[in-house]
C-alpha positions in Angstrom: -24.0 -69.1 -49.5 -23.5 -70.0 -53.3 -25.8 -68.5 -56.5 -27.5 -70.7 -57.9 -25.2 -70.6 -61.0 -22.1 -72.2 -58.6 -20.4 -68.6 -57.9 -20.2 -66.6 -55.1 -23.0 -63.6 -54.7 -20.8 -60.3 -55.1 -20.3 -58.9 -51.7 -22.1 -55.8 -53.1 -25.5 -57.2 -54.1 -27.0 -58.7 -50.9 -30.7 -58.8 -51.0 -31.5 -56.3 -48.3 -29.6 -53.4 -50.5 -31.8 -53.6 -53.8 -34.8 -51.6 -51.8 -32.0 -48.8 -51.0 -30.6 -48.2 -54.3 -33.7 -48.3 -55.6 -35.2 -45.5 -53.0 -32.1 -43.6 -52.2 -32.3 -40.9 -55.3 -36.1 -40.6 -54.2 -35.9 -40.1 -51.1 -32.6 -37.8 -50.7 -34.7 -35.5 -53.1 -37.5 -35.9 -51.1 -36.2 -34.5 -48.0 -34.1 -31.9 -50.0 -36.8 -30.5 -51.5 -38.8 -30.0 -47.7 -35.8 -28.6 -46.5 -35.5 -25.7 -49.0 -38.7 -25.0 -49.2 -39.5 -24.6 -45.6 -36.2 -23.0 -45.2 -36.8 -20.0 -48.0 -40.5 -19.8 -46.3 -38.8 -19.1 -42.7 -37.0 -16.8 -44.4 -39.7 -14.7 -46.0 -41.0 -14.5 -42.7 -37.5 -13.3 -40.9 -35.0 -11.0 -42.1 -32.8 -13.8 -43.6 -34.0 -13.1 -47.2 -33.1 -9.7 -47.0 -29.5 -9.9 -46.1 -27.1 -10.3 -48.4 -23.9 -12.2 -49.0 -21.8 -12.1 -52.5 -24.9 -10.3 -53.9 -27.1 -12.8 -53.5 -29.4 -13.5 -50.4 -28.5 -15.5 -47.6 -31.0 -17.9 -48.0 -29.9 -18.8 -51.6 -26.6 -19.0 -50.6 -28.0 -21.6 -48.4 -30.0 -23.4 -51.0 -26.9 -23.2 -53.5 -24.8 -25.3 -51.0 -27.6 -27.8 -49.8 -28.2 -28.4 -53.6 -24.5 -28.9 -54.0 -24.0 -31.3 -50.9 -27.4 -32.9 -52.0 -26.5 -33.9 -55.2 -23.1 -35.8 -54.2 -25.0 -39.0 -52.0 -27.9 -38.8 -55.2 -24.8 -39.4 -57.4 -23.2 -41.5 -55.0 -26.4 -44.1 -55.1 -26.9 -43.6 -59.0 -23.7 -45.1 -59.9 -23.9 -47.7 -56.8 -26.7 -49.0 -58.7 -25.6 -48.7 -61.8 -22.7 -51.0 -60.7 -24.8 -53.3 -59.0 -26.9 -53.8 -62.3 -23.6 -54.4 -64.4 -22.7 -57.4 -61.6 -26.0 -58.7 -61.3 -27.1 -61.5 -62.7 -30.0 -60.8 -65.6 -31.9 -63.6 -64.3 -32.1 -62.1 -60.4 -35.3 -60.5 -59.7 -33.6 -57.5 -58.9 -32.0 -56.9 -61.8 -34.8 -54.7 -63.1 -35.3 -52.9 -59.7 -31.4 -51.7 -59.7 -31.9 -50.6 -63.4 -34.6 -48.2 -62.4 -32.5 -47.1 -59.2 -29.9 -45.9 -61.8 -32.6 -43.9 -63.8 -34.4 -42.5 -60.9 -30.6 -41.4 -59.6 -30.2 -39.5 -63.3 -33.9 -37.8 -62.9 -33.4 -37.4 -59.2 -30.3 -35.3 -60.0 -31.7 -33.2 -62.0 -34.5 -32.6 -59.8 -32.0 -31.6 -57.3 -30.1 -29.3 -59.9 -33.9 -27.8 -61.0 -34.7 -27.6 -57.2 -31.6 -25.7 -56.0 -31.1 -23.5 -59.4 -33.8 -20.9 -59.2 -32.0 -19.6 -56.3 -29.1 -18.2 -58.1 -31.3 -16.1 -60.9 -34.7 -15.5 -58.4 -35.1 -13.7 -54.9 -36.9 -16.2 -52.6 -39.7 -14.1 -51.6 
């Protein structure tokens, strides 16, 4: 299969992955975000918040490292698309789509960093 300007279609850009790098940041946050806060309310309802490891409680220890290994695949997708917008072709419909996958992975990290960063200063319950 040829583009339509003679060349080959980078390996990278098939058709089926523009919805994914446009959803991943989204969506990675999305379930992020459930899991911590239904984990710090099972806490407030156990003893988990109340025990303590390196000074903090248990439960932001947890939130600390699911914010940390949550923020590598929202990276991971950000630049994905960012790369897939440099090799696209500025006339593909999905030029625009990839674009705004790259800026949803920047305000998706940081959502992610603003989700996870209470928990370091703040007691969960």
């Amino acid at each position: 299969m040829t583009h339509p300007s003679g060349q080959r279609p980078h390996p990278h850009l098939r058709t089926d992955r523009w919805i994914v790098l446009f959803l991943a940041g989204p969506v990675i946050w999305y379930v992020f975000f459930w899991v911590v806060y239904l984990m710090a309310e099972a806490a407030c309802v156990s003893t988990l918040a109340f025990t303590e490891t390196a000074g903090l409680p248990t439960v932001s220890l947890l939130t600390i490292a699911l914010t940390l290994i949550t923020a590598v695949p929202v990276v991971w997708f950000m630049v994905r698309a960012f790369r897939a917008f440099r090799l696209s072709d500025s006339n593909s419909p999905h030029h625009a789509l990839v674009k705004a996958g790259g800026i949803l992975g920047i305000s998706f990290f940081v959502a992610t960093v603003f989700v996870g960063l209470p928990a370091l200063f703040f007691r969960p319950c």
